[in-house]
PDB file with SEQRES, HELIX, SHEET and CRYST1 records, atoms N, CA, C and O in Angstrom:
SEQRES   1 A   79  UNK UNK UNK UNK UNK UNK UNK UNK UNK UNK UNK UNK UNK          
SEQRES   2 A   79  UNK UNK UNK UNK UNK UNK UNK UNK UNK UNK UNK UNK UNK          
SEQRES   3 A   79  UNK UNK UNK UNK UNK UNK UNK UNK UNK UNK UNK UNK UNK          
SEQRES   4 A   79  UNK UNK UNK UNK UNK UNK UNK UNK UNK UNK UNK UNK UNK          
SEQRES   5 A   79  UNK UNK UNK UNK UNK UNK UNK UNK UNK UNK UNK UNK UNK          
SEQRES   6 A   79  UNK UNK UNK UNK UNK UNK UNK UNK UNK UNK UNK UNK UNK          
SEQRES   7 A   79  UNK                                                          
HELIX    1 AA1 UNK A    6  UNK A   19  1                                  14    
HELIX    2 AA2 UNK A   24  UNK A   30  1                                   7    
HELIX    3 AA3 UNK A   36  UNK A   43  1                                   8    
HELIX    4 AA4 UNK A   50  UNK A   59  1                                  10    
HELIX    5 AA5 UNK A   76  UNK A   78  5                                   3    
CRYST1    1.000    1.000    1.000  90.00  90.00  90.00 P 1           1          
ATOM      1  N   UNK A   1     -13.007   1.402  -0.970  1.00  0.00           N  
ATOM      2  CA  UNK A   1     -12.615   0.688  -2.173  1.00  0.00           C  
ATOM      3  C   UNK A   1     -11.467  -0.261  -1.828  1.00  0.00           C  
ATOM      4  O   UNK A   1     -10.513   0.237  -1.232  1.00  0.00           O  
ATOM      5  N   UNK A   2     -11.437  -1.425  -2.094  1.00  0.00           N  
ATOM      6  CA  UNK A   2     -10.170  -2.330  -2.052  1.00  0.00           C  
ATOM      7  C   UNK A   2      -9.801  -2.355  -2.995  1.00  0.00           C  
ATOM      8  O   UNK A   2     -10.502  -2.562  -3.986  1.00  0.00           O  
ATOM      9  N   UNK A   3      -8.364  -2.118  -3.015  1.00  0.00           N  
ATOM     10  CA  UNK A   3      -7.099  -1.924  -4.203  1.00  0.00           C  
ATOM     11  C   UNK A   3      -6.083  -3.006  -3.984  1.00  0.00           C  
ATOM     12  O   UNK A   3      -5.217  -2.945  -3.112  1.00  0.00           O  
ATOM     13  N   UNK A   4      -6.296  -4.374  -5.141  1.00  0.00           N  
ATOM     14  CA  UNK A   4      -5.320  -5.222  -4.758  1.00  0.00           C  
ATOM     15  C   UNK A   4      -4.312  -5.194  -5.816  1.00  0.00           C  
ATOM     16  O   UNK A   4      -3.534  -6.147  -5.836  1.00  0.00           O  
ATOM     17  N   UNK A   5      -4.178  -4.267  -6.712  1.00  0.00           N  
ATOM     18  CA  UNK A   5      -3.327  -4.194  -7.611  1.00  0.00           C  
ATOM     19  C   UNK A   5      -3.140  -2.589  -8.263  1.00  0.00           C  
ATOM     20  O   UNK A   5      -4.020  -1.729  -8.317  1.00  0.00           O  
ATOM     21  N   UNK A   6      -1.709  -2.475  -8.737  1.00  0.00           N  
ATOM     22  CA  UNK A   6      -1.481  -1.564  -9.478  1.00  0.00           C  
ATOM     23  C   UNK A   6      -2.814  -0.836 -10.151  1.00  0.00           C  
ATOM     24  O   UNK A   6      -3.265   0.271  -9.859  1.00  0.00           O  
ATOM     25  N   UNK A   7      -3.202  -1.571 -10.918  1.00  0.00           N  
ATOM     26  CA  UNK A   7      -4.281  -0.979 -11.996  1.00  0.00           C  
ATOM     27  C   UNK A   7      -5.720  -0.711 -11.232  1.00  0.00           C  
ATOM     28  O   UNK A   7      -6.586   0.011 -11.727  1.00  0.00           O  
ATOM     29  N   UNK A   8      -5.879  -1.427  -9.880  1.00  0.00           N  
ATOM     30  CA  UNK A   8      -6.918  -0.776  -8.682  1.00  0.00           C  
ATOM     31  C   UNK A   8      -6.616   0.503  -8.310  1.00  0.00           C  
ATOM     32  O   UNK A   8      -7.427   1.422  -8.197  1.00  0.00           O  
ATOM     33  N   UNK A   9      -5.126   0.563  -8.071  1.00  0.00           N  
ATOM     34  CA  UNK A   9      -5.151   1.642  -7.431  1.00  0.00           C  
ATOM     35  C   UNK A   9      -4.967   2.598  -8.381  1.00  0.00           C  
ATOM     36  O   UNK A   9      -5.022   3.738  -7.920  1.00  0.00           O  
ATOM     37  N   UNK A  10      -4.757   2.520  -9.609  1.00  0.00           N  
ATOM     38  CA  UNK A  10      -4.780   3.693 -10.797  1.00  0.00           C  
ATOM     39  C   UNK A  10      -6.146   4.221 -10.798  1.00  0.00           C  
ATOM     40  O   UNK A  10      -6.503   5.375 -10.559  1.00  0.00           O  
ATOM     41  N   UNK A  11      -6.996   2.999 -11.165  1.00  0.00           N  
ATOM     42  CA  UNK A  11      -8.090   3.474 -10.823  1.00  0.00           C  
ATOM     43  C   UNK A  11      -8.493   4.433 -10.348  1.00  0.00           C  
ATOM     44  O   UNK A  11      -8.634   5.454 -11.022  1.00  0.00           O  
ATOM     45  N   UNK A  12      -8.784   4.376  -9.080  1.00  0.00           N  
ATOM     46  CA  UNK A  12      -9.023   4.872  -7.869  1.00  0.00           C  
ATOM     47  C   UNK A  12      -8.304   6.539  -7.931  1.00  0.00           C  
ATOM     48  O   UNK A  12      -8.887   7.592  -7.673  1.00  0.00           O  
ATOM     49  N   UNK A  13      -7.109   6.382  -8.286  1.00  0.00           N  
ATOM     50  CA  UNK A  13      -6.644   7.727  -8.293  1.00  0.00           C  
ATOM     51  C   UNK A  13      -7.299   8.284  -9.332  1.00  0.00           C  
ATOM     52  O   UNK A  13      -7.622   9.465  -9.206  1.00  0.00           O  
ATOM     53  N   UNK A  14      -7.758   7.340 -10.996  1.00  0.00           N  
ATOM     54  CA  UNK A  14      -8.088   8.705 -12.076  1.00  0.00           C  
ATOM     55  C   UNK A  14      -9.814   9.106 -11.268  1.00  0.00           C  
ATOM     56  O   UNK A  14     -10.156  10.245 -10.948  1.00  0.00           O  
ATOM     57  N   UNK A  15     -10.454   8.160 -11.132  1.00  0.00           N  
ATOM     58  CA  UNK A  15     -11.595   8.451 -10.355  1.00  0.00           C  
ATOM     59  C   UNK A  15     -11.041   9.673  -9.514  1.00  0.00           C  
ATOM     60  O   UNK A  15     -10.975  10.755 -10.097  1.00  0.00           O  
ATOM     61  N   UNK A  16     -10.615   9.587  -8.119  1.00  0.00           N  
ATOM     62  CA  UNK A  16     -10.795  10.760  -7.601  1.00  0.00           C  
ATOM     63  C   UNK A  16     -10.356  12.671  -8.062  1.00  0.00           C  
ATOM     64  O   UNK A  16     -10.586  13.799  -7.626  1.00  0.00           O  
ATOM     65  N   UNK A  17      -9.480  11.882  -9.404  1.00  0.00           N  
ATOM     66  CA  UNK A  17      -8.845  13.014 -10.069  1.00  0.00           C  
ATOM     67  C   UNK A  17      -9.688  13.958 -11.135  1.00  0.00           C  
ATOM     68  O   UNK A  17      -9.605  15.133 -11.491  1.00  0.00           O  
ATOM     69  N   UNK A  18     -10.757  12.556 -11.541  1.00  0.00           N  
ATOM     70  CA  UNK A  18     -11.766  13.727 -12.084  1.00  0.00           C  
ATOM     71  C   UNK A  18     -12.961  13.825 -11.590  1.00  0.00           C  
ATOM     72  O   UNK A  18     -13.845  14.453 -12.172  1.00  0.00           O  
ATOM     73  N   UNK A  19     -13.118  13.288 -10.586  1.00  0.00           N  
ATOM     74  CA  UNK A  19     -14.376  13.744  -9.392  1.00  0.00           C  
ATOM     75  C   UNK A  19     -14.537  14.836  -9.144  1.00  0.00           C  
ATOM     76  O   UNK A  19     -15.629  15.378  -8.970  1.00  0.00           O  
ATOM     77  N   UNK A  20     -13.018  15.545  -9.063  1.00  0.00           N  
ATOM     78  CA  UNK A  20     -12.077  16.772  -8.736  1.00  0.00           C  
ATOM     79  C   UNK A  20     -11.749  17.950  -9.547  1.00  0.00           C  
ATOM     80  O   UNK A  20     -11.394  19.073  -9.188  1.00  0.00           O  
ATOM     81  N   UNK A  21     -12.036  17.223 -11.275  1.00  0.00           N  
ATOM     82  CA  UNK A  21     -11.934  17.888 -12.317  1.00  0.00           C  
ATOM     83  C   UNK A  21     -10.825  18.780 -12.387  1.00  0.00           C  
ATOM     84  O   UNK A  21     -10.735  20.003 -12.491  1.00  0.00           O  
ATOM     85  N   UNK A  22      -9.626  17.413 -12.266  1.00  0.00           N  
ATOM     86  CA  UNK A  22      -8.640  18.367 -12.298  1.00  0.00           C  
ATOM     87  C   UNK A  22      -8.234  17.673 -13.513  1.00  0.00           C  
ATOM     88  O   UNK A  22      -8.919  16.654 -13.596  1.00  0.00           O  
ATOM     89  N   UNK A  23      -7.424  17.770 -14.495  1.00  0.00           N  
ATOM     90  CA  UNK A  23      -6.153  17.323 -15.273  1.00  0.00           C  
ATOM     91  C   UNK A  23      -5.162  16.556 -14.482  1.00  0.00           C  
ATOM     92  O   UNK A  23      -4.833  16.795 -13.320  1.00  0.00           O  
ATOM     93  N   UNK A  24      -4.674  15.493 -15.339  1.00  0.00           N  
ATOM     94  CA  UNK A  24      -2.996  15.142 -14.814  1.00  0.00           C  
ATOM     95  C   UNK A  24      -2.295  15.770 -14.568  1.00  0.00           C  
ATOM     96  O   UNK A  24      -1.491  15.739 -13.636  1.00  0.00           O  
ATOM     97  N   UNK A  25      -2.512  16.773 -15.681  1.00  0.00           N  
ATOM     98  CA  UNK A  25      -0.941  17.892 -15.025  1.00  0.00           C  
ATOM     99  C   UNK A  25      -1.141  18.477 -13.935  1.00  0.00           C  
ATOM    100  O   UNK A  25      -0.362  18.539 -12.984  1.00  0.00           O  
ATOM    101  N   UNK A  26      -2.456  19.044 -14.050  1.00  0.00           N  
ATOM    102  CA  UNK A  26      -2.682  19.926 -13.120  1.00  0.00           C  
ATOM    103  C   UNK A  26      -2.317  19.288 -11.256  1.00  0.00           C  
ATOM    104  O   UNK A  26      -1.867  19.904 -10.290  1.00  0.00           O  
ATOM    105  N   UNK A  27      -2.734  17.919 -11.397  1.00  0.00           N  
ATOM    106  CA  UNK A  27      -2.995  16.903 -10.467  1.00  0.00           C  
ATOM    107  C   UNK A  27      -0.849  16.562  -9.688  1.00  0.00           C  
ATOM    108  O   UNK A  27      -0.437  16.403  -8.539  1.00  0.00           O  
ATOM    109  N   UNK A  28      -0.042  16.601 -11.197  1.00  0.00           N  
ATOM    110  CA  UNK A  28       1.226  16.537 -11.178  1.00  0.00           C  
ATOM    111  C   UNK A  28       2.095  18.121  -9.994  1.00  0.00           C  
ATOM    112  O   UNK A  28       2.876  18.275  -9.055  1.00  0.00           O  
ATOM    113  N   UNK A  29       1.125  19.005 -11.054  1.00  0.00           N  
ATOM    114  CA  UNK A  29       1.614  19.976 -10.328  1.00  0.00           C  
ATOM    115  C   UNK A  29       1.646  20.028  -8.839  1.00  0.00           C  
ATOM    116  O   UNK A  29       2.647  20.204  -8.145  1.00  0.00           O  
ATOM    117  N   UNK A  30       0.066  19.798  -8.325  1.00  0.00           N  
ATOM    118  CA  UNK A  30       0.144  20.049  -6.524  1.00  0.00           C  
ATOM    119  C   UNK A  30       0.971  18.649  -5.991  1.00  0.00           C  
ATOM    120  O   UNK A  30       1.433  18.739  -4.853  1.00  0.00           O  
ATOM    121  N   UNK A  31       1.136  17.701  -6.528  1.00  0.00           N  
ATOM    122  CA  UNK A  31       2.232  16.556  -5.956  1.00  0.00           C  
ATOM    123  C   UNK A  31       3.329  16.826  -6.718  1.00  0.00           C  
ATOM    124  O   UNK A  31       3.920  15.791  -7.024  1.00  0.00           O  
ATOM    125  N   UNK A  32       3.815  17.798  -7.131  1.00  0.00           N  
ATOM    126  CA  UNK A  32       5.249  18.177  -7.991  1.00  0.00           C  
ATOM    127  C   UNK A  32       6.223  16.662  -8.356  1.00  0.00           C  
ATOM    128  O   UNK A  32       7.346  16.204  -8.142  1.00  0.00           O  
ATOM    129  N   UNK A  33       4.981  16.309  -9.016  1.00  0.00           N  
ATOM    130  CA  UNK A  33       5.531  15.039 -10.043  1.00  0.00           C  
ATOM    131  C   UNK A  33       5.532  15.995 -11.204  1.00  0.00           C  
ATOM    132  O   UNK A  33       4.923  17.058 -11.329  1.00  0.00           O  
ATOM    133  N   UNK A  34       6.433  15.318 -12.106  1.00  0.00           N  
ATOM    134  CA  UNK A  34       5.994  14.910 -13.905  1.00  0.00           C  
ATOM    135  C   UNK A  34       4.132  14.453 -14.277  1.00  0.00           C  
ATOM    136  O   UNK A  34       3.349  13.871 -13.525  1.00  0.00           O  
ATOM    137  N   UNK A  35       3.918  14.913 -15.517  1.00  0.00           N  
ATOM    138  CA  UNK A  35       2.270  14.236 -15.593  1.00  0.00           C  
ATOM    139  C   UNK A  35       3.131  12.725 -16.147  1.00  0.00           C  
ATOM    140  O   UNK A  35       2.749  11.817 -15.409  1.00  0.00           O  
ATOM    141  N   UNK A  36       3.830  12.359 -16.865  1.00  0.00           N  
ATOM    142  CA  UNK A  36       4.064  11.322 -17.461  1.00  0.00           C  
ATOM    143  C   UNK A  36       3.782  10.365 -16.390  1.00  0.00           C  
ATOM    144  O   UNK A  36       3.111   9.333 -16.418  1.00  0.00           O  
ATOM    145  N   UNK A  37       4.295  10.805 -15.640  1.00  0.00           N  
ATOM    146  CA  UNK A  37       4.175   9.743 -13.908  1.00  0.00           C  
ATOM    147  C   UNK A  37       2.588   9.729 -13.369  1.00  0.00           C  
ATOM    148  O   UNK A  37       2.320   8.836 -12.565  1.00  0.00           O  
ATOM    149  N   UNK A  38       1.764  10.440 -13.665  1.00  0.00           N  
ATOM    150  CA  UNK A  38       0.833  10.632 -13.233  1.00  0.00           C  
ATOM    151  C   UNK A  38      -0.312   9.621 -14.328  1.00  0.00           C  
ATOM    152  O   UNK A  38      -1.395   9.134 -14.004  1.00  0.00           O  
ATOM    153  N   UNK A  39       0.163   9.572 -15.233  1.00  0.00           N  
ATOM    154  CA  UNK A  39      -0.649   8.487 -16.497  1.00  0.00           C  
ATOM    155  C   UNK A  39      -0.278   7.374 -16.093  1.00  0.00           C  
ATOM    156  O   UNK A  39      -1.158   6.538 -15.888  1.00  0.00           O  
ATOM    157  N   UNK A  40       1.115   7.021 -15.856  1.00  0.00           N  
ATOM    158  CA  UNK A  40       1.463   5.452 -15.795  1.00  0.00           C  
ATOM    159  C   UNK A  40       1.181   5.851 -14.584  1.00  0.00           C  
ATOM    160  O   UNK A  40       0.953   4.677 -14.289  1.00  0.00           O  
ATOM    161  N   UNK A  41       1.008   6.331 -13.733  1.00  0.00           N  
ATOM    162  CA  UNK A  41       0.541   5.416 -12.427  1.00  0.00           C  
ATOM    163  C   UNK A  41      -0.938   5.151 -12.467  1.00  0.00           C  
ATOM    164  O   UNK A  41      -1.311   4.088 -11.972  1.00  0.00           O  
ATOM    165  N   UNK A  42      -2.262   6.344 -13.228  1.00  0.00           N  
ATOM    166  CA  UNK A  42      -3.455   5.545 -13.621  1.00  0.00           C  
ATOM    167  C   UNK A  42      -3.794   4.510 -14.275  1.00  0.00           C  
ATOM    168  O   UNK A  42      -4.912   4.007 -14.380  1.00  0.00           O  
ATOM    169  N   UNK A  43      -2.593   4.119 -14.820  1.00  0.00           N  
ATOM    170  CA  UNK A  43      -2.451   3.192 -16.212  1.00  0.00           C  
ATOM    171  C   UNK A  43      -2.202   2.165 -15.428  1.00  0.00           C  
ATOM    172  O   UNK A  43      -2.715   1.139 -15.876  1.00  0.00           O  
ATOM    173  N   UNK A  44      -1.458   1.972 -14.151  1.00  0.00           N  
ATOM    174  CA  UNK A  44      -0.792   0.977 -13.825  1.00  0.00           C  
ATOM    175  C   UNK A  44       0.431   0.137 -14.319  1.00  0.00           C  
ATOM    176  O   UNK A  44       0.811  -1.017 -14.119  1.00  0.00           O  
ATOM    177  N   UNK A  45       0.795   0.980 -14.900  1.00  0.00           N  
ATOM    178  CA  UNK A  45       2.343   0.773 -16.071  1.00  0.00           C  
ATOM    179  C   UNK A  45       3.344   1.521 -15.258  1.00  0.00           C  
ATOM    180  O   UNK A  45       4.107   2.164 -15.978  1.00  0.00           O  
ATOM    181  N   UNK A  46       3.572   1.635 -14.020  1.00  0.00           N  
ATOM    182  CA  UNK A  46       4.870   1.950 -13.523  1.00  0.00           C  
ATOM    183  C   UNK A  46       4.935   1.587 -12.333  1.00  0.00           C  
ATOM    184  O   UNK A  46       3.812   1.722 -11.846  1.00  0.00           O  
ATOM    185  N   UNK A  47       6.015   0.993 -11.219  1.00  0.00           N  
ATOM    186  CA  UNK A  47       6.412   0.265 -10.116  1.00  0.00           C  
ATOM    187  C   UNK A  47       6.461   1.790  -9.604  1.00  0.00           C  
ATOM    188  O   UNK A  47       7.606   2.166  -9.856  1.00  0.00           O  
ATOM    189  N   UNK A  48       5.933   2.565  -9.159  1.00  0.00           N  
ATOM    190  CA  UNK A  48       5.930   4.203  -8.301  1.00  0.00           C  
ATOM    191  C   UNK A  48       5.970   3.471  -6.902  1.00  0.00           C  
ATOM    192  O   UNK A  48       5.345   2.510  -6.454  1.00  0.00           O  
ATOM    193  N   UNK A  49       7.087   4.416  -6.313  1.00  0.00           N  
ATOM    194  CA  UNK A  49       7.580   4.244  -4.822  1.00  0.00           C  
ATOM    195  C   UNK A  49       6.203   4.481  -3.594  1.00  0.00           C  
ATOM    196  O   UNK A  49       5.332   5.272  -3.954  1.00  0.00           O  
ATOM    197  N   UNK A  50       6.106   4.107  -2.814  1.00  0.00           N  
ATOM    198  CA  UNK A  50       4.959   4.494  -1.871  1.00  0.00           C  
ATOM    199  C   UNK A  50       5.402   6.052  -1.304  1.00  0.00           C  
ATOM    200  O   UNK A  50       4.544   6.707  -0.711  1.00  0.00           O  
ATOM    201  N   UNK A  51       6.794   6.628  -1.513  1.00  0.00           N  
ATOM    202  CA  UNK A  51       6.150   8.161  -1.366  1.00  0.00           C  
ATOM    203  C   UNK A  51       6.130   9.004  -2.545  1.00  0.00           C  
ATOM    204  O   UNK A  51       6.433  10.184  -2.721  1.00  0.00           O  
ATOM    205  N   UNK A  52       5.603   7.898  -3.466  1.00  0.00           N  
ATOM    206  CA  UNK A  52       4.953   9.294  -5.104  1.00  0.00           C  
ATOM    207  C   UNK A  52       3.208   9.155  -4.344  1.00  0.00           C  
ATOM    208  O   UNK A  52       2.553  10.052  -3.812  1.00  0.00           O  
ATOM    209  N   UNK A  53       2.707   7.179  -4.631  1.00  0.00           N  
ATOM    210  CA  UNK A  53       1.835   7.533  -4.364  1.00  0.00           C  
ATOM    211  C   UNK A  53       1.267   8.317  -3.386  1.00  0.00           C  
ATOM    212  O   UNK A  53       0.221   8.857  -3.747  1.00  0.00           O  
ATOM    213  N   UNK A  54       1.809   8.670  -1.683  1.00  0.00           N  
ATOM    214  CA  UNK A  54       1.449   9.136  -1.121  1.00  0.00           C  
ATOM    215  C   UNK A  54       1.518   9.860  -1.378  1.00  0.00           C  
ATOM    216  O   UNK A  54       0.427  10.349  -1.085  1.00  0.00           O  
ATOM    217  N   UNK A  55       2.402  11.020  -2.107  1.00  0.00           N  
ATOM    218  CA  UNK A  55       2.039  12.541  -2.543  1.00  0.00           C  
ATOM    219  C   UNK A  55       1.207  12.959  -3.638  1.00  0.00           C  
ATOM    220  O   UNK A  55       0.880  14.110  -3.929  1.00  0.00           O  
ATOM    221  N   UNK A  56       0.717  11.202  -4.565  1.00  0.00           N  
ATOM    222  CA  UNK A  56      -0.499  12.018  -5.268  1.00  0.00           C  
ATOM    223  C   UNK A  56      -2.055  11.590  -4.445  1.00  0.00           C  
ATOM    224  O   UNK A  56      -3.154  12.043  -4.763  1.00  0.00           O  
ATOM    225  N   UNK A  57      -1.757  10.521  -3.234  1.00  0.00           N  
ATOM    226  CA  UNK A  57      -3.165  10.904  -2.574  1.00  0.00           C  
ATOM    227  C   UNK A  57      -3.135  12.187  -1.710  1.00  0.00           C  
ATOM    228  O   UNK A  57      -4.278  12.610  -1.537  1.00  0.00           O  
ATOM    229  N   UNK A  58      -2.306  12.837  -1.192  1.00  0.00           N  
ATOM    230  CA  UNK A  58      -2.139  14.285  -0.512  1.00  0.00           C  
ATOM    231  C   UNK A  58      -2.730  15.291  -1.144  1.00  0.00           C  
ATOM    232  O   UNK A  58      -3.492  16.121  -0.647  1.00  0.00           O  
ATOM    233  N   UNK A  59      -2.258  15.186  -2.593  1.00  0.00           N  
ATOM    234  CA  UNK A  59      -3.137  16.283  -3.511  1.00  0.00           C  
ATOM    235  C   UNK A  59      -4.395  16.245  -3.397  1.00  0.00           C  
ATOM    236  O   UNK A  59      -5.135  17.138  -2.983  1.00  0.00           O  
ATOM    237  N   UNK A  60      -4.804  14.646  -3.962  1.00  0.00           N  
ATOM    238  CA  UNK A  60      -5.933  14.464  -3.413  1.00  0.00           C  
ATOM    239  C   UNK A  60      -6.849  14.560  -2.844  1.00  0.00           C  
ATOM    240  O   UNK A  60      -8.006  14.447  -3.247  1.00  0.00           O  
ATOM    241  N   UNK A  61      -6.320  14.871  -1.414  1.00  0.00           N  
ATOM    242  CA  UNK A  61      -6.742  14.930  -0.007  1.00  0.00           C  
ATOM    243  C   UNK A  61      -7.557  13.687   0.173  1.00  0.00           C  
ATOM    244  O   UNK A  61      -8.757  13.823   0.410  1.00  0.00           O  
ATOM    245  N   UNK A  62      -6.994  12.394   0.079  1.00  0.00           N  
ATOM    246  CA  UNK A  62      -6.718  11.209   0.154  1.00  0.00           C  
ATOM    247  C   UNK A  62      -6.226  10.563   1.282  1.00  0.00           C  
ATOM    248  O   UNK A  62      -5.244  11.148   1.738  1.00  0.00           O  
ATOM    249  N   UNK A  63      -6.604   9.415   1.990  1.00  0.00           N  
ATOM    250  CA  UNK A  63      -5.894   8.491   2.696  1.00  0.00           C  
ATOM    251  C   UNK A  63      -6.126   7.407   2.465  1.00  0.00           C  
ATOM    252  O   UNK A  63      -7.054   6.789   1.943  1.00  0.00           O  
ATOM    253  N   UNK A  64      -4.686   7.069   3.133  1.00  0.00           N  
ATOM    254  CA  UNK A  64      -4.030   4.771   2.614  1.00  0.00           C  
ATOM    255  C   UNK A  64      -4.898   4.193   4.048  1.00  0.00           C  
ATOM    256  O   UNK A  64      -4.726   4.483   5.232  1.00  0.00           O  
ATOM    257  N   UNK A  65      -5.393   3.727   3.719  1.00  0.00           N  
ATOM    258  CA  UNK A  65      -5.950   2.825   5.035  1.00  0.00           C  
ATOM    259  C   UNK A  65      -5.440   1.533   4.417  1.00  0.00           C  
ATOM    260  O   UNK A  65      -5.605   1.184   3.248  1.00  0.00           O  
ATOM    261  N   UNK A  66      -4.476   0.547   5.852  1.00  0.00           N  
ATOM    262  CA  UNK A  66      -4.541  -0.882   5.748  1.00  0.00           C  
ATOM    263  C   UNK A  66      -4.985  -1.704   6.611  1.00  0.00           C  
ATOM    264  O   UNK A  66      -4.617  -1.586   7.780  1.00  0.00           O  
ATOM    265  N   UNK A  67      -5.772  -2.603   6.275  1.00  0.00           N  
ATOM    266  CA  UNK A  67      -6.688  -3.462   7.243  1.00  0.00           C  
ATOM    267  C   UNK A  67      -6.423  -5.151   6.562  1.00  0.00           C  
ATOM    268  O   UNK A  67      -5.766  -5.411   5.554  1.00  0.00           O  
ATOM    269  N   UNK A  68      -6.974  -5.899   7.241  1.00  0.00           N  
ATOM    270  CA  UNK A  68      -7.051  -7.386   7.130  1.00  0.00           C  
ATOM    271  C   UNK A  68      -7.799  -7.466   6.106  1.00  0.00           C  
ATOM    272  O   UNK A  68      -8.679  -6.636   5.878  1.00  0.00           O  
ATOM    273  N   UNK A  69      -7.545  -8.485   5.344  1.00  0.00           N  
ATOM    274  CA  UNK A  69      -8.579  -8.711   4.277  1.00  0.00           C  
ATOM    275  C   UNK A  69      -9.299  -9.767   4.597  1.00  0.00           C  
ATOM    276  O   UNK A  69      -8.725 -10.737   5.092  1.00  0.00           O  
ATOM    277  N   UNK A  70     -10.739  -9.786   4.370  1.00  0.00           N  
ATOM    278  CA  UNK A  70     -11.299 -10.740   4.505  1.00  0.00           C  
ATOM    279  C   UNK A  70     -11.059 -12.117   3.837  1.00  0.00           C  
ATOM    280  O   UNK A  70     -10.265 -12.216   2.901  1.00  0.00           O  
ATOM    281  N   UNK A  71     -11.624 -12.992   4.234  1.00  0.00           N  
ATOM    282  CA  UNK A  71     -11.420 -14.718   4.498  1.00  0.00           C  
ATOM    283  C   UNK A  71     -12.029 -14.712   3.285  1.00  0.00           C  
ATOM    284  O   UNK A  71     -13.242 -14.646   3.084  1.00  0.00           O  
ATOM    285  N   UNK A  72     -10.456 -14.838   1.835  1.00  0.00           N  
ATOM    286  CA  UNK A  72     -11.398 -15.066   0.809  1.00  0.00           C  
ATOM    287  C   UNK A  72     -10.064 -15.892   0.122  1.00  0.00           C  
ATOM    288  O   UNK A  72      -9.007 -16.034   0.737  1.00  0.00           O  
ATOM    289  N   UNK A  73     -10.322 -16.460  -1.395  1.00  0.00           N  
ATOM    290  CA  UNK A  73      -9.547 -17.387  -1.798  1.00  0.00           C  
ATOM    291  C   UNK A  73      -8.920 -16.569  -1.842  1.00  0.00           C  
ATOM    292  O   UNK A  73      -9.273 -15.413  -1.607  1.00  0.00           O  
ATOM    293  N   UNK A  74      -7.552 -17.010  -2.227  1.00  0.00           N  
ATOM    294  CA  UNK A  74      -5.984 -16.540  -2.442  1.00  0.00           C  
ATOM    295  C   UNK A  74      -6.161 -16.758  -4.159  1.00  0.00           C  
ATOM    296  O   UNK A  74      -6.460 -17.877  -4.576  1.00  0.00           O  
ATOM    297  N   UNK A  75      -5.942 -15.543  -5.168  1.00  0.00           N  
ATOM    298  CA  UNK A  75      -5.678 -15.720  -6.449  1.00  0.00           C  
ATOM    299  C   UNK A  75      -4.616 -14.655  -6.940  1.00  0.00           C  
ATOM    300  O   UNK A  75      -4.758 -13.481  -7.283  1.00  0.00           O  
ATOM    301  N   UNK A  76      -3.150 -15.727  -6.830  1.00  0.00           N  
ATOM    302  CA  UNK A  76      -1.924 -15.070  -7.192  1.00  0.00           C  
ATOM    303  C   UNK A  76      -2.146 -14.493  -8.850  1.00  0.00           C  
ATOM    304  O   UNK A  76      -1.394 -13.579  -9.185  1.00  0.00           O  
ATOM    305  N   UNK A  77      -3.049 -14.950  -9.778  1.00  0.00           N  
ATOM    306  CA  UNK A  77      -3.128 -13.953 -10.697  1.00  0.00           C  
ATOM    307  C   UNK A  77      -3.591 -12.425 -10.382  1.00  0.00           C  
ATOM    308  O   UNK A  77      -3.423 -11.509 -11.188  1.00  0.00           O  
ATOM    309  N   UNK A  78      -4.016 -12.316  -9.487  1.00  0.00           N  
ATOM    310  CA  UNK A  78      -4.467 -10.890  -9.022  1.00  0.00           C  
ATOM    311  C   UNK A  78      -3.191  -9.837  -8.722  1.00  0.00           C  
ATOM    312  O   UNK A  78      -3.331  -8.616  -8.663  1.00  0.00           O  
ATOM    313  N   UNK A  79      -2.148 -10.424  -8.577  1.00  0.00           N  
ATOM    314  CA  UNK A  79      -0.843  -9.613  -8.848  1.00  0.00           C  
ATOM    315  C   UNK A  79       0.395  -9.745  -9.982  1.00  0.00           C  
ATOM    316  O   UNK A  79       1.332  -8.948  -9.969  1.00  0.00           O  
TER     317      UNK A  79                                                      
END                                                                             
């Protein structure tokens, strides 16, 4: 999946969260966040540090892969 924004990567997390059939909280608990943190980050309504998200793809059992993006237009509305 390519995630070029906040609300991609919310995505992506509520997807794998109920693939998983877990709850937010429940999801909060094994990354010992808050759930509040766990909505706005599916929501894409909060600037979360790269080690929340990495501890809610851990729960997960999730990984960040970064690679080149392909040879495509540049559209600064996309952030």
């Amino acid at each position: 999946m390519t995630i070029r924004s906040s609300k991609d990567l919310g995505a992506a997390i509520r997807r794998a969260r109920k693939a998983q059939k877990l709850k937010q909280v429940d999801l909060a608990m094994m990354a010992s966040l808050r759930q509040p943190l766990i909505s706005e980050l599916e929501n894409g309504t909060t600037n979360a540090t790269v080690d929340t998200v990495l501890k809610v793809l851990a729960a997960l059992e999730l990984d960040l892969t970064v690679m080149p993006r392909r040879k495509a237009s540049f559209d600064p509305t996309e952030y």
